[in-house]
C-alpha positions as CSV (number, residue, x, y, z in Angstrom):
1,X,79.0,-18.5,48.2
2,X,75.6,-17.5,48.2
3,X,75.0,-13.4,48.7
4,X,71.9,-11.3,50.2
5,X,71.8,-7.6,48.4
6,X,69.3,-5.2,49.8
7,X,67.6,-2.0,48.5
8,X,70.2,0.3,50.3
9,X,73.2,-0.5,48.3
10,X,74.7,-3.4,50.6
11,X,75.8,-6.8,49.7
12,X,76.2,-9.1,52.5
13,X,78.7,-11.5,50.8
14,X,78.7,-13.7,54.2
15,X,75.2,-13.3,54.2
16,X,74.3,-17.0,54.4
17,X,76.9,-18.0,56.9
18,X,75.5,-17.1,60.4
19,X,78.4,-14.5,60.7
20,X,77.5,-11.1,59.6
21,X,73.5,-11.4,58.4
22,X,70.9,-9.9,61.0
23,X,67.7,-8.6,60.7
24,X,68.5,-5.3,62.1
25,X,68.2,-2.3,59.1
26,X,66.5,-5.1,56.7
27,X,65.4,-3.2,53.6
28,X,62.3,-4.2,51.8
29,X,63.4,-5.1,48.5
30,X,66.4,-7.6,49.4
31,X,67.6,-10.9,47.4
32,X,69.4,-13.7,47.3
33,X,72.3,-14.1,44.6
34,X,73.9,-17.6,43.8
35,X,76.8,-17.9,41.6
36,X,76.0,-21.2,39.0
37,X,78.6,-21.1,37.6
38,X,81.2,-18.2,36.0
39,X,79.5,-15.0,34.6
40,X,76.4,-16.7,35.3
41,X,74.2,-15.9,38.5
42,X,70.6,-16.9,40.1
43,X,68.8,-14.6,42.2
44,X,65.6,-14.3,43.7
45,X,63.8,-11.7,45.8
46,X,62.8,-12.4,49.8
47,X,60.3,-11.6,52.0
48,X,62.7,-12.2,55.3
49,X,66.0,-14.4,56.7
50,X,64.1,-16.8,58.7
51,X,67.2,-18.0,60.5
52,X,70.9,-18.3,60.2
53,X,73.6,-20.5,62.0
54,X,76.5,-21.7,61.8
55,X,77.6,-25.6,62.1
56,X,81.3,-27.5,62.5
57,X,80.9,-28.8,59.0
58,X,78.7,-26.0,57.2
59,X,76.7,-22.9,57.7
60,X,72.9,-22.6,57.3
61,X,70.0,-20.1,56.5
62,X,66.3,-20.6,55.9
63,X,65.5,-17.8,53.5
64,X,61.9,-16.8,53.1
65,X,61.5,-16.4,49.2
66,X,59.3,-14.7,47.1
67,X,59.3,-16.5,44.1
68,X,59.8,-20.3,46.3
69,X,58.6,-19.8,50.0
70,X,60.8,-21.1,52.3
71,X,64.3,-22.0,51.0
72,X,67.3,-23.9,52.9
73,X,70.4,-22.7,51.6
74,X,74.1,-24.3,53.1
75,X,77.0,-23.2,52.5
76,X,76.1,-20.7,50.1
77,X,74.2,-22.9,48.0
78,X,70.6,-23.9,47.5
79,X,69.1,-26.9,49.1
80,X,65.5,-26.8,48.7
81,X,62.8,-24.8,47.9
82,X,59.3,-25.5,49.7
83,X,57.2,-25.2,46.6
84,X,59.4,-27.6,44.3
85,X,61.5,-29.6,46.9
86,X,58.9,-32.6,46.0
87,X,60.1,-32.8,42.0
88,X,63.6,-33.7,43.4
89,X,62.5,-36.2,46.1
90,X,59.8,-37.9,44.6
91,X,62.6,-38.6,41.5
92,X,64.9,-39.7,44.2
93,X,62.9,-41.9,46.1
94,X,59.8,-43.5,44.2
95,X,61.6,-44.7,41.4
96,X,64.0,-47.1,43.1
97,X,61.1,-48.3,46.0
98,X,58.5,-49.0,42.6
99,X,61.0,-51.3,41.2
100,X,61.7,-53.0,44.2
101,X,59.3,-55.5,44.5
102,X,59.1,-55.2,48.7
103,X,61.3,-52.5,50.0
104,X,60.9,-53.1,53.4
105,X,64.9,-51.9,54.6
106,X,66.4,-48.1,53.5
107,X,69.6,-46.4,54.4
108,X,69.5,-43.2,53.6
109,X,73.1,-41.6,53.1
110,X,72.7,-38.0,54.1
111,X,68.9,-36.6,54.0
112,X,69.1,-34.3,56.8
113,X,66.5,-32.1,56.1
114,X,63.9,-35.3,56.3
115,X,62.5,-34.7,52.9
116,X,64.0,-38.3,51.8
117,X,62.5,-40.1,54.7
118,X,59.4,-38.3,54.8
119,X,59.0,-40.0,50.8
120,X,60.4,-43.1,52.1
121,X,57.9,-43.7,54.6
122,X,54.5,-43.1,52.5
123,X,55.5,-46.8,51.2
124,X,53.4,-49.6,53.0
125,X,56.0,-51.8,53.0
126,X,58.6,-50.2,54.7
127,X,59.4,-51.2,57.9
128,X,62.6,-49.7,58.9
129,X,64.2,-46.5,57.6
130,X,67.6,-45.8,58.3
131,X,68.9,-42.0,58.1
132,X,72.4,-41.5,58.4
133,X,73.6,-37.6,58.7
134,X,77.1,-36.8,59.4
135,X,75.7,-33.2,60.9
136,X,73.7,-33.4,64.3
137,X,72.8,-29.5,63.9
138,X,71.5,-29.7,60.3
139,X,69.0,-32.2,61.2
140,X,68.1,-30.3,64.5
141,X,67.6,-27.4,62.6
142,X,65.7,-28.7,60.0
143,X,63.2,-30.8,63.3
144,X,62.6,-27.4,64.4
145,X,62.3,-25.1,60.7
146,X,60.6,-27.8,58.4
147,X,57.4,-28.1,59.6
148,X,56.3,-30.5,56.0
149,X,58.6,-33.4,57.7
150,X,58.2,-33.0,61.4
151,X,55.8,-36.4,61.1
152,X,58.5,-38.7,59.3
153,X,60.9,-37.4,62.1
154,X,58.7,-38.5,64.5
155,X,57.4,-42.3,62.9
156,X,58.7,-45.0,65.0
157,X,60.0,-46.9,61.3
158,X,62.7,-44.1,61.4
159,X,66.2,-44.5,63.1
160,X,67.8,-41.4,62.9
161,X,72.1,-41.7,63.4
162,X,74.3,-39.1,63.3
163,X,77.3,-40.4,61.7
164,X,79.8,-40.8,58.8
165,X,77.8,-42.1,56.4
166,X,80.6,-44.7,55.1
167,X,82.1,-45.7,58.6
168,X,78.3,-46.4,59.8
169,X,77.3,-48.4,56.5
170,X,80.8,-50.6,56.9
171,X,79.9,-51.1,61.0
172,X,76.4,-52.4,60.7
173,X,75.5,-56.0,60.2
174,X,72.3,-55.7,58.5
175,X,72.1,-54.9,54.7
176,X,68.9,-53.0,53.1
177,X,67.1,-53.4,50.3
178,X,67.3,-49.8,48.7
179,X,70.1,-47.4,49.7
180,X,69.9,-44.0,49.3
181,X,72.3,-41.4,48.5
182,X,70.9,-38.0,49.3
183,X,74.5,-36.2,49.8
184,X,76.2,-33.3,48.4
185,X,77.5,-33.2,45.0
186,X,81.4,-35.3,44.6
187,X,83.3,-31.7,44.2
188,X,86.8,-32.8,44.5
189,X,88.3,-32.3,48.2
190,X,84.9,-32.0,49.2
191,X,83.6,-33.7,52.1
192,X,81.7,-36.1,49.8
193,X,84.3,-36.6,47.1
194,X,84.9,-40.5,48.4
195,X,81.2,-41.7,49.0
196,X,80.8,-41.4,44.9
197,X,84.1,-43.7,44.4
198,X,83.9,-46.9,42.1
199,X,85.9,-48.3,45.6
200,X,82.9,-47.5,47.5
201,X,79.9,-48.6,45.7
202,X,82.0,-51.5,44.8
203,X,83.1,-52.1,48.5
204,X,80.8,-50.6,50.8
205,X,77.5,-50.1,49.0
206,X,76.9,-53.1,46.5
207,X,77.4,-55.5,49.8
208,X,75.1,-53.8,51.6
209,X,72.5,-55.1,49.7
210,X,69.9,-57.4,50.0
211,X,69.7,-59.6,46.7
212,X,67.9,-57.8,44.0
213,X,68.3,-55.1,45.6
214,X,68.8,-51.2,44.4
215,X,71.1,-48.3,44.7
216,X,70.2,-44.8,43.8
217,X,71.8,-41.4,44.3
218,X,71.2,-37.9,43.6
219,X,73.4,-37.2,40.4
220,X,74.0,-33.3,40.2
221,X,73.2,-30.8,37.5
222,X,71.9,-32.6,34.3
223,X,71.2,-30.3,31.9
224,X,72.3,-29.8,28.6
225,X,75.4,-27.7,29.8
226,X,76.3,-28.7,33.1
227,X,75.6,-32.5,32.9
228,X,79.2,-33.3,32.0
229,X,80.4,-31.6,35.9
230,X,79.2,-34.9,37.8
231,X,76.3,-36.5,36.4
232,X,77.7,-38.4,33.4
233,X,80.9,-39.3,35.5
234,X,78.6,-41.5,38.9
235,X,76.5,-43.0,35.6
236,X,80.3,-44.1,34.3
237,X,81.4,-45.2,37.8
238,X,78.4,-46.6,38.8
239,X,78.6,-48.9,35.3
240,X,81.5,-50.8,36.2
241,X,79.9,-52.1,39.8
242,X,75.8,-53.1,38.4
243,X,74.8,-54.5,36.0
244,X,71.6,-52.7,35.4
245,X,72.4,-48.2,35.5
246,X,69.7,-45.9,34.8
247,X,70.4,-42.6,34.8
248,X,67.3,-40.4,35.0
249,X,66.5,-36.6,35.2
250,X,64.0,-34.0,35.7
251,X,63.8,-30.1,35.5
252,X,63.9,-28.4,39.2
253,X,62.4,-24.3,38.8
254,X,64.1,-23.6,42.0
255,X,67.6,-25.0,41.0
256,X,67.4,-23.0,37.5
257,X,68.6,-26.4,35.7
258,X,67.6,-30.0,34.8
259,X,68.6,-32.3,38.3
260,X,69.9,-36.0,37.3
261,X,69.8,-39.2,39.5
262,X,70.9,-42.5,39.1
263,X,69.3,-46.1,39.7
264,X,71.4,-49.2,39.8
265,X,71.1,-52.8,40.4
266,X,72.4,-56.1,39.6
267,X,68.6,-56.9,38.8
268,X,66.8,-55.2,35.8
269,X,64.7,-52.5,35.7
270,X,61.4,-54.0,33.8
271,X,58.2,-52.4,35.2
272,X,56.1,-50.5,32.3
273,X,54.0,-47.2,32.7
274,X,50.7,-49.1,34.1
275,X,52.7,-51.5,36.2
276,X,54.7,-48.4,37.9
277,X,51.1,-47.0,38.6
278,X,49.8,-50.1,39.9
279,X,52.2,-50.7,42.6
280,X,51.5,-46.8,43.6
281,X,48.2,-47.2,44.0
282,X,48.3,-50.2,45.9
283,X,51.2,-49.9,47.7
284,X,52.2,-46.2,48.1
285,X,49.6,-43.4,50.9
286,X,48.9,-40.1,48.9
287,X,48.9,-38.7,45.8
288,X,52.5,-37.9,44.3
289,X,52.6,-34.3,42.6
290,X,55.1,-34.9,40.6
291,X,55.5,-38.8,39.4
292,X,53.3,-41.0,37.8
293,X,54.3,-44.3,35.7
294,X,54.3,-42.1,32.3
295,X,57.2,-40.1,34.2
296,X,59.4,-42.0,35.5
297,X,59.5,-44.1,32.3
298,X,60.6,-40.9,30.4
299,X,62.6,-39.6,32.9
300,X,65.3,-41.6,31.5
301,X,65.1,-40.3,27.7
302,X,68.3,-38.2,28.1
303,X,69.0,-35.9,25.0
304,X,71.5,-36.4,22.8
305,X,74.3,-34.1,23.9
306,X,73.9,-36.0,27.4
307,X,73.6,-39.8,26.3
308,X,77.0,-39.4,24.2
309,X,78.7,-37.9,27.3
């Protein structure tokens, strides 16, 4: 659980939970505190609580942050940060969409804060996005706080279901050409411990694709101590459905580690460097600030502590 301490001696541990934090006696020199892991915590100065509610499957705050601007934090943990947020979506997004030679379909499992579409859409090919968020208040929230992805919210390419993200996969007809999994890490008993299953990707996922067609999923802490809680185990799961697994990573300032993802397919990943550049120039709108060919390919150099796990 996240915590807000303040100048005047109090610590709010409920402080990100809509229930007890308030604006009324804020101190100037407050901060938010978020337990990593044991005997180890991340804090960070703020400038104001921008907002805090309360949801029937999580709670919610958007912190205003010294050190990251604006910061979406649920249930206790952090989110996004608005001056790094793009490091872990462009990782997420561009690499599977490059590779695909015309990514015109995405399904986007969780994404509720629109980051993940926003990406999505900046792809000329794309004709239909698919965002499927199990939590209607989330996504209202972040319409109204997020001011960066109020215009993928709005483009007509975007059909925005609030859903289980399994049930709603299994129900439709259609099947995509990338899908997306932009959930919350596979803590056991969690509420997405089963949409990181061998049983789902092998069941649900894998036959909701379009021939050569690509898979690709946030992947958790990947650094050279905390890779081992879920990252290495969805590369291992996710090698006996595809063929083709890349597991990839990059450092996030705001999440005080390096963030893994991986790519799969039954296809192989072949683009080079310049190739990967090409197909952003030509078919990508805007600069990235993060990616370029030279990154992606080695964003997938894992050290050697992490490969042999």
């Amino acid at each position: 659980m996240g915590e807000i301490s303040c100048s005047n001696g109090i610590t709010d541990k409920n402080g990100v939970d809509g229930k007890s934090l308030s604006l009324s006696g804020y101190r100037k020199s407050c901060w938010y505190e978020e337990e990593i892991e044991e005997n180890l915590r991340w804090s960070f100065a703020l400038n104001s609580i921008l907002h805090t509610g309360e949801t029937p499957y999580q709670d919610i705050a958007l912190l205003d942050t010294k050190p990251f601007g604006k910061a979406l934090v649920i249930d206790g943990k952090l989110q996004s940060a608005e001056v790094d947020e793009f490091i872990y979506h462009e990782s997420l997004v561009h690499p599977a969409l490059l590779h695909h030679p015309n990514p015109k379909t995405i399904f986007i499992m969780g994404g509720g804060e629109g980051s993940t579409a926003r990406e999505i859409l900046r792809h000329k090919t794309v004709e239909k996005v698919v965002m499927c968020d199990i939590d209607e208040e989330v996504v209202e929230f972040c319409k109204s706080y997020l001011v960066v992805n109020r215009e993928a919210f709005s483009d007509p390419r975007l059909e925005l279901v609030i859903n289980d993200a399994r049930a709603e996969l299994e129900s439709r007809k259609e099947s995509y050409d990338v899908i997306i999994g932009d959930l919350a890490d596979p803590i056991e008993g969690g509420p997405c411990y089963k949409l990181y299953t061998k049983s789902f990707y092998e069941s649900t996922v894998k036959p909701k694709l379009n021939p050569g067609g690509i898979f690709v999923t946030q992947a958790g802490p990947a650094g050279i101590f905390t890779h081992t809680e879920v990252f290495s185990c969805i590369y291992n799961t996710l090698r006996h459905v595809f063929k083709y697994v890349v597991p990839y990573s990059a450092h996030i300032p705001s999440f005080a580690d390096t963030w893994g993802w991986v790519m799969a397919s039954d296809s192989p990943f072949e683009l080079c460097a310049e190739e990967l550049d090409l197909r952003m120039k030509q078919n990508m709108k805007g600069e990235n600030k993060y990616l370029d060919g030279k990154t992606i390919s080695s964003a997938s150099t894992l050290s050697k502590a992490v490969r042999n796990s």
